[in-house]
FIVO-482288 format. One record per residue (C-alpha): residue number from 1; residue in three letters; x, y, z. Coordinates in steps of 0.5 Angstrom, whole numbers, plus 500, padded with zeros to 3 digits. Layout:
(NUM; "ALA"; (X; Y; Z))
...
REM end
This chain:
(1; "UNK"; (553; 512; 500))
(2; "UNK"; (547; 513; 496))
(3; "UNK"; (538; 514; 498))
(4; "UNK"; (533; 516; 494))
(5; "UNK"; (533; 516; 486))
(6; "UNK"; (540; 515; 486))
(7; "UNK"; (539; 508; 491))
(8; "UNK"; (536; 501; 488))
(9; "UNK"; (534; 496; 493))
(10; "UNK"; (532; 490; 491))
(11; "UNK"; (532; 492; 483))
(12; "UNK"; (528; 497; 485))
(13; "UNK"; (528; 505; 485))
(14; "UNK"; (521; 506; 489))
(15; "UNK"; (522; 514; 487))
(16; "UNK"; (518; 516; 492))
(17; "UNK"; (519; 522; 498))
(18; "UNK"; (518; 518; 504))
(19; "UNK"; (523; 512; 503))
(20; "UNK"; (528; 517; 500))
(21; "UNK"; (528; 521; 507))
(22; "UNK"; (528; 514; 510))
(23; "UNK"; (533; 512; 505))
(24; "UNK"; (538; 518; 508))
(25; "UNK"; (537; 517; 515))
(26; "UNK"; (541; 510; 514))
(27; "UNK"; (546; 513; 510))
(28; "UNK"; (548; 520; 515))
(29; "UNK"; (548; 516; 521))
(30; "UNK"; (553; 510; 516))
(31; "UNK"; (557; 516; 514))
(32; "UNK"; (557; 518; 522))
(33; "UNK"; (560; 511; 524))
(34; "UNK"; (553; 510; 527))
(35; "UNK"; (551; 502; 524))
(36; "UNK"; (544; 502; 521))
(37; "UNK"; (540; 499; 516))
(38; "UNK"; (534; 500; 512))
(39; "UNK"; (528; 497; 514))
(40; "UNK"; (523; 498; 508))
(41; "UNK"; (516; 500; 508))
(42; "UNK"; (511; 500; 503))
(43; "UNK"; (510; 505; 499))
(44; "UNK"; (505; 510; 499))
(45; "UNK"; (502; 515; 494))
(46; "UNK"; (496; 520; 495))
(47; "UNK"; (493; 526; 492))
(48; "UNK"; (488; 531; 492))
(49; "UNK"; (487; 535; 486))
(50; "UNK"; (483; 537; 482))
(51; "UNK"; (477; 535; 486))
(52; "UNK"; (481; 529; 485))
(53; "UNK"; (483; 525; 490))
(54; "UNK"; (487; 518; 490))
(55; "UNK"; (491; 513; 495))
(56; "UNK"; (495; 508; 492))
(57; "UNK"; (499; 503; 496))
(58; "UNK"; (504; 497; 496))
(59; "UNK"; (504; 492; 490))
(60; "UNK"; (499; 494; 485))
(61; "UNK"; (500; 489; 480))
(62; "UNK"; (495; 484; 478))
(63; "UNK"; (500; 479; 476))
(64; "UNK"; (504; 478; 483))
(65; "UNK"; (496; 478; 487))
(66; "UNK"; (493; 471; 487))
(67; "UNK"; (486; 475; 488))
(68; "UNK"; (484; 482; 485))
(69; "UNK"; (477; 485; 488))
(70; "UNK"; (476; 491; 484))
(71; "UNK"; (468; 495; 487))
(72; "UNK"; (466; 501; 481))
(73; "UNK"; (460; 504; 483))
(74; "UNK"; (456; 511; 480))
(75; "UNK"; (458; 516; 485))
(76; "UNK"; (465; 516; 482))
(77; "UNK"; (468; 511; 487))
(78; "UNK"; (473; 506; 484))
(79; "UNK"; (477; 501; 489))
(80; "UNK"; (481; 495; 487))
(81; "UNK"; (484; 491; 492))
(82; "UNK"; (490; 486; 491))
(83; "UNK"; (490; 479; 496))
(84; "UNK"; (497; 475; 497))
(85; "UNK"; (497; 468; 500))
(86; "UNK"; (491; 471; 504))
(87; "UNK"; (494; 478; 506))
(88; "UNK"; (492; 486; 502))
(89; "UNK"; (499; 487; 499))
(90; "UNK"; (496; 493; 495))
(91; "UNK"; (491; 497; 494))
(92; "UNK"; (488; 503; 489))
(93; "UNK"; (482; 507; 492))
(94; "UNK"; (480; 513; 487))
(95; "UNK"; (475; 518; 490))
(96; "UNK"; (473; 518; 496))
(97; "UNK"; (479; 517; 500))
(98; "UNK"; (477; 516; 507))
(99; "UNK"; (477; 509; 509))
(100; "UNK"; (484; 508; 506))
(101; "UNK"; (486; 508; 513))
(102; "UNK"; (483; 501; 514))
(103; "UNK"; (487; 499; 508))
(104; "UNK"; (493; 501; 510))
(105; "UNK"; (493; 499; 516))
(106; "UNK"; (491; 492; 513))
(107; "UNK"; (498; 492; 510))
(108; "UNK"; (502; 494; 514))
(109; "UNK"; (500; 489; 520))
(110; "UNK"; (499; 484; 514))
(111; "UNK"; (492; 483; 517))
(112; "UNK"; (490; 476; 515))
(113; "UNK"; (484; 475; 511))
(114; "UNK"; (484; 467; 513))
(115; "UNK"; (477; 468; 515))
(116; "UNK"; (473; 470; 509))
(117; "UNK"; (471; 468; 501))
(118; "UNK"; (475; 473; 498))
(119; "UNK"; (470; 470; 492))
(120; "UNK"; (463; 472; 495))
(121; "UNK"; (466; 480; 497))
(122; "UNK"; (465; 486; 495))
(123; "UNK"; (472; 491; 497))
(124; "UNK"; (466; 496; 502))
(125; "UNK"; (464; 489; 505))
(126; "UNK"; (471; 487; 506))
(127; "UNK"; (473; 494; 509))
(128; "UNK"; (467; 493; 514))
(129; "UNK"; (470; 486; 515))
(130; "UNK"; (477; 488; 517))
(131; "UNK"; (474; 495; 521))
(132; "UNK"; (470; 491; 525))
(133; "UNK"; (476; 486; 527))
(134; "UNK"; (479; 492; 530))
REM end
């Protein structure tokens, strides 16, 4: 039996604490005689330091997105947002951090963004969308 940064799943050792407590839920009650799987979750990461704030989510790489909205604006606000087969599958908001719930959100029901040309969008225009579908 093994979780956390010991424990690989799918290729991959996500290092974060959240779905290594997951992780060890699973194990304890396999060791237990109680079967259990794990479910994967999306992992998430925020910060707040150093007048600093930060709120990363899901699959950030560019080359697993079929469309990346990336907004930068003077106030020292930077989103990017990554779009898979019509649904948010990552997310990196740095700065003001207060609407990353709607992404995560997004995320984690897999909202579809059928609806909306991805093209002519800026990710605050985008956010609104989602919000006022809810």
């Amino acid at each position: 039996y093994a979780a956390g940064d010991v424990a690989e799943l799918d290729n991959f050792v996500p290092g974060l604490w959240n779905i290594s407590i997951g992780q060890g839920k699973v194990a304890g009650y396999n060791i237990i005689g109680k079967d259990s799987t794990y479910k994967h979750i999306v992992p998430v990461t925020t910060l707040n330091a150093f007048k600093l704030s930060l709120f990363s989510m899901g699959c950030v790489d560019e080359n697993n997105a079929t469309n990346v909205l990336v907004e930068d604006n003077d106030e020292g606000q930077y989103m990017k947002v990554f779009v898979r087969d019509r649904k948010i599958v990552g997310a990196i908001v740095i700065g003001d951090t207060k609407r990353s719930p709607i992404l995560k959100s997004a995320i984690e029901k897999e909202i579809s963004l059928e609806a909306i040309d991805l093209s002519k969008i800026s990710v605050t225009e985008l956010l609104d969308n989602i919000q006022s579908k809810k």
